[in-house]
N, C-alpha and C positions, 0 to 999 in steps of 0.2 A: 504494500500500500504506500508506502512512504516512495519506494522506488517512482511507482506512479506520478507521486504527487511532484516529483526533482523532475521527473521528464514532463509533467505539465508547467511545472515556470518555467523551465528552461525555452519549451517553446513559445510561450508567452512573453517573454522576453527579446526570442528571435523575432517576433512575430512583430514586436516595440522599435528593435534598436537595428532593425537588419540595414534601414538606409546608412544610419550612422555607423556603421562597421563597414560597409560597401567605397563612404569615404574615404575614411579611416585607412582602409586595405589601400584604394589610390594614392591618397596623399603619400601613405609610405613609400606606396611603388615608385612614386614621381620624387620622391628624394634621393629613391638607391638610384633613378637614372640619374639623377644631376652629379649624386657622386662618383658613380661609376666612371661617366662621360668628362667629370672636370679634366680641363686641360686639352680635350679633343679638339677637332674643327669643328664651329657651330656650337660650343658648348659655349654655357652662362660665361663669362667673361670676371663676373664679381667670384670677390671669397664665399666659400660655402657658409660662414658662418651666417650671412645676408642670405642665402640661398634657402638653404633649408629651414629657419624660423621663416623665409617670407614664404614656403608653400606650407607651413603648418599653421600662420596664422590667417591663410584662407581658408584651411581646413575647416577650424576654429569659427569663422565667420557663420561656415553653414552647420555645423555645430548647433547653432544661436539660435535657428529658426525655431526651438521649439517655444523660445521666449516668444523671442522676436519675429514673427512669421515674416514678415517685410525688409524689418531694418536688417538681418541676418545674411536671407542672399543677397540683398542691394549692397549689401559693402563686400561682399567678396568680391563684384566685378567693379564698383569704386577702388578695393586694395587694388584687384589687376592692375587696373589700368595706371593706377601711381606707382606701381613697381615695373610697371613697361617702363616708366621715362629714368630707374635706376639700371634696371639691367634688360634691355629691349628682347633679348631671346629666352629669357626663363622661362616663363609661359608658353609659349609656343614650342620648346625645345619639349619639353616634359610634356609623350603621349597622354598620361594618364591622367592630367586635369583634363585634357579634352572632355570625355566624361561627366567629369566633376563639373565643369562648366555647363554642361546640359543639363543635367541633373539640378544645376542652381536655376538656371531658365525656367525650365518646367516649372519648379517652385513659386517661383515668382508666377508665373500665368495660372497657378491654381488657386490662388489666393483669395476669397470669399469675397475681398473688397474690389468691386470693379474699379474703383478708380487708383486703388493703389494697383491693383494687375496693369493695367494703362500704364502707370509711371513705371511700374517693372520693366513692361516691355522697352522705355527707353531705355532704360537705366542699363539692359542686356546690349542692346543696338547701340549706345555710346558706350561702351566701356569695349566691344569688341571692336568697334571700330578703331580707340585712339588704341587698341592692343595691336592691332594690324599695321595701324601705320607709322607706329614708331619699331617695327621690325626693319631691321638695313635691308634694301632693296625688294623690299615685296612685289611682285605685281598686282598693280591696279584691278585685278579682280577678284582679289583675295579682299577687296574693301568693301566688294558686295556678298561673295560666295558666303563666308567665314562669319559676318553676322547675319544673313541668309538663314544658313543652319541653327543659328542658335533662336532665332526669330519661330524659327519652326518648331522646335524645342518648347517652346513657349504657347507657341498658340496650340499644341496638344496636351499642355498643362490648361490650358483655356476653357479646351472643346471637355477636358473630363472632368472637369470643377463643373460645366454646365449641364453636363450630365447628374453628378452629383446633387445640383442643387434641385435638379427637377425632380429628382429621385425621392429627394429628402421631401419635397413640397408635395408629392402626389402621396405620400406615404405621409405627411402630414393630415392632408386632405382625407385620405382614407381615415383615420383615426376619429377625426374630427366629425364624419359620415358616420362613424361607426356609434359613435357615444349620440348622434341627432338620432339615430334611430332605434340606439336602449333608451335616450331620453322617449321619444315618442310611443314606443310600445310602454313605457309605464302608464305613461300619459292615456294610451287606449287602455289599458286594461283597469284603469283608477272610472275612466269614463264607463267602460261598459260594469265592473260590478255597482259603480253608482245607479246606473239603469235596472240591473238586474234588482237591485235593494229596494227601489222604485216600484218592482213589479211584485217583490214582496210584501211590500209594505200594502200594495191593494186586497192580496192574497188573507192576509194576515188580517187587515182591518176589517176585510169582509166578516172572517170564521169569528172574530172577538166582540163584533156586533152584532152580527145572528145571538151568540154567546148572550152578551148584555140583553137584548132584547126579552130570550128565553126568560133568564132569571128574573126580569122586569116584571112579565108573564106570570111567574110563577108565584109571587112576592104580593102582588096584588092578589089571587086566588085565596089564601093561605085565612085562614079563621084566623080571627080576634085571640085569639087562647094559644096561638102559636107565635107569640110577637115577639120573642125571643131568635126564634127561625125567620122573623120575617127581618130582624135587625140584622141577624149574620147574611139572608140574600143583600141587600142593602148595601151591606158593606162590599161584597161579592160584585154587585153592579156598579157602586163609584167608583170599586179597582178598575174594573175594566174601563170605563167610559176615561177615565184619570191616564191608562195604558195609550189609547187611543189619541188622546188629544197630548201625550208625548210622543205618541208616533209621528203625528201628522206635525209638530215643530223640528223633530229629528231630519224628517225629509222637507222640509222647509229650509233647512239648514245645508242640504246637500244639494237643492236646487240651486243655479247659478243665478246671476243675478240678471234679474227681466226674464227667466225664465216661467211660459205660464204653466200652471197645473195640470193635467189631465185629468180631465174630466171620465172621460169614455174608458170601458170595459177592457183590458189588456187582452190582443186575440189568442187565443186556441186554433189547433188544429178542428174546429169546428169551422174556423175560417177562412182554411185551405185550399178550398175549390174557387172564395173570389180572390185569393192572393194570383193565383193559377192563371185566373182569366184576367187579370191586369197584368201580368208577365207578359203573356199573349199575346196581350194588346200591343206591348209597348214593343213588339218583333220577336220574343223570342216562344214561341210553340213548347208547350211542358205537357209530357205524359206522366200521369201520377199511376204505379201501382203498390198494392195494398195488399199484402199476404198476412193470413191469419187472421182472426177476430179482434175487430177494435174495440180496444178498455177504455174504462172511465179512468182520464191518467188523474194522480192528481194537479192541481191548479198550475203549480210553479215548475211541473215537466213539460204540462200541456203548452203553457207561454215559451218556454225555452224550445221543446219542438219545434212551435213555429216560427222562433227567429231564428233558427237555425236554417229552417227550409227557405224562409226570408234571405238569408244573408247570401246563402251559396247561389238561389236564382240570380240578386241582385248583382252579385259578382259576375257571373255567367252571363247579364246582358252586359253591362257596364264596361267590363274589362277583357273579356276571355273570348269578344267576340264571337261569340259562339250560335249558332243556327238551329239548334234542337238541346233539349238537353230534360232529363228523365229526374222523376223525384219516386224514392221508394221508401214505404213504411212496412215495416214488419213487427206484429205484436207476438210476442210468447208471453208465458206464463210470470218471465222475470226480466225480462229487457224490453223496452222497443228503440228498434234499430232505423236509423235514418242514415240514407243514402240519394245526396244530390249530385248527378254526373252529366257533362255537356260536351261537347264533341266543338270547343275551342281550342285555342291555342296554348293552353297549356294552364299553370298556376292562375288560377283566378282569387288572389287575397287581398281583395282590397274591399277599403268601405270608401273610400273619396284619400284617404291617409296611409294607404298599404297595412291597414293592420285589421280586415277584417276575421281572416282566420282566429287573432287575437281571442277578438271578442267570443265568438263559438269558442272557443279550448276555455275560458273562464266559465261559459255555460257549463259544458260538457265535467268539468273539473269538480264546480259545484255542486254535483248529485255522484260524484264519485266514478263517472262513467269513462268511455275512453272515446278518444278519435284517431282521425288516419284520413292522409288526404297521398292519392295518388297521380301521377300523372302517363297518359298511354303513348307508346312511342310514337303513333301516329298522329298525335295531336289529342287536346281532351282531357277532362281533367275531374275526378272523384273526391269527392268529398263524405266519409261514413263518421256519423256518430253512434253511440251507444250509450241510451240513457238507463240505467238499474231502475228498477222496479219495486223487488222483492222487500226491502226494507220500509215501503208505503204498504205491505200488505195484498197485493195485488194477485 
């Protein structure tokens, strides 16, 4: 394990310092030339002791870049070019800054700030120039060739910073897409159990007033001689009626503001045949079929059924452009199974937001049922829920 862990910094490391070792390895190679070669034809002219500190404190310069991103390789070809006017062949004598020189170019053109990359690129273009032409006898086209090449050096340090930054900016984008759209599926799913609560709450207010009512009922019947009994229904019916009028503030509270009431009855699949024939209407042709005997669902499956069957038609004309598309109900003894499918172009989940599947899976989720939405390779697109049963008695 330990072994492991030596050979992971190690290449973590290489993986940090490989350009400055890559230096490093030249600079030195560009020293052992100068010493090798002093005294030759062509060779540096100055003492080594000038020689050699003056290639290691360019070494040194791009060293710096990781302070200094800018100032670092801008003065290594400012040092060149002021050690051209001491010893005009150093630089040029010693292959292995070549390199090194590129390698600083590039730098400079990758630099984040376009307008220091801009002054870079002079910075590369003068410094090779006055290097060229304080060489004894150059020809004149080494004044364009020789910063040419470093020019190019530079503007491929340019082209992959630009690469970079689009890279970084669409993978920004992306993030930023990614959190609008867990923002907005909270956002639906906050909306749709507010709705669903809504259609509880009608559910509920109904059974607790039938409820109140009875007792009401019962409490006036009741002899003189039961007043005891008739004080405890009493109490029985201001709970309730007291339950009631905190419900109906609770959903006052969850209503938005200028939102009005609803007045009208929450549908059922009792109102399936005219949801059907307004799909119709609006182009899209619905075949419903029905396997098995239909049950009295209770209240809050029958409402969730049909926004369910609601939601996937609506998808179906809306988005999935679709030309036919089937709705199937199947009753057993412990589920009823809901299956809406259309012969569109594929995923149909939207409500106006992209998040109408949403809202179905908090239905479906809330009675403990399951869903599944598939897509057919030739186009087309299913939608099954499964709503439980067996726990209402059914």
């Amino acid at each position: 394990m330990e072994y492991v862990q030596r050979v992971s910094q190690v290449r973590d490391l290489a993986r940090r310092f490989w350009f400055d070792v890559l230096v490093a390895v030249l600079a030195i190679a560009a020293m052992f030339e100068v010493v090798l070669g002093h005294g030759s034809p062509g060779a540096p002219q100055t003492t080594l002791w000038f020689c050699v500190p003056a290639i290691a404190v360019l070494a040194l310069a791009v060293f710096a870049r990781r302070r200094f991103p800018f100032a670092g390789p801008a003065v290594y070809w400012l040092l060149g070019a002021g050690i051209s006017f001491v010893d005009p062949v150093l630089i040029p004598y010693t292959d292995a800054l070549f390199p090194v020189g590129m390698a600083d170019a590039f730098l400079l053109g990758n630099l984040r700030d376009v307008r220091r990359a801009a002054l870079g690129l002079a910075v590369v273009v003068a410094g090779a120039v006055t290097i060229v032409s304080n060489i004894p006898g150059h020809p004149a086209s080494q004044l364009v060739v020789v910063p040419l090449e470093f020019a190019i050096s530079w503007v491929a340090g340019f082209v992959v910073r630009e690469r970079a930054v689009r890279a970084e900016a669409a993978e920004s984008r992306a993030t930023q897409a990614e959190l609008e759209r867990d923002t907005a599926a909270r956002i639906a799913v906050a909306e749709e159990r507010t709705r669903i609560a809504r259609e509880l709450h009608d559910i509920v207010a109904h059974a607790v007033s039938v409820m109140v009512l009875q007792v009401g009922a019962v409490r006036h019947r009741l002899p003189a001689a039961l007043a005891e009994d008739r004080e405890a229904l009493m109490g029985v019916e201001q709970a309730g009626r007291g339950a009631l009028a905190e419900m109906r503030h609770l959903l006052d509270a969850m209503r938005e503001d200028g939102e009005r009431a609803e007045l009208g009855p929450q549908p059922g699949l009792d109102r399936l045949d005219a949801l059907l024939r307004d799909i119709g209407g609006a182009g899209l042709p619905v075949r419903l079929h029905v396997d098995g005997d239909p049950l009295e669902l209770p209240r809050g499956i029958d409402i969730s059924a049909y926004r369910i069957v609601q939601e996937g038609l609506t998808n179906a004309l809306r988005h999935a452009h679709a030309t036919q598309a089937e709705v199937g109900l199947r009753y057993t003894s412990d589920q009823l199974r809901i299956e809406v499918s259309d012969n569109g172009h594929g995923a149909a989940g939207s409500d106006g937001r992209g998040h109408g599947l949403i809202g179905i899976h908090e239905r479906v989720k809330l009675y403990g049922g399951e869903m599944s939405t598939a897509t057919a390779n030739g186009g087309g697109f299913t939608l099954t829920a499964q709503l439980p049963l067996t726990e209402y008695g059914s």
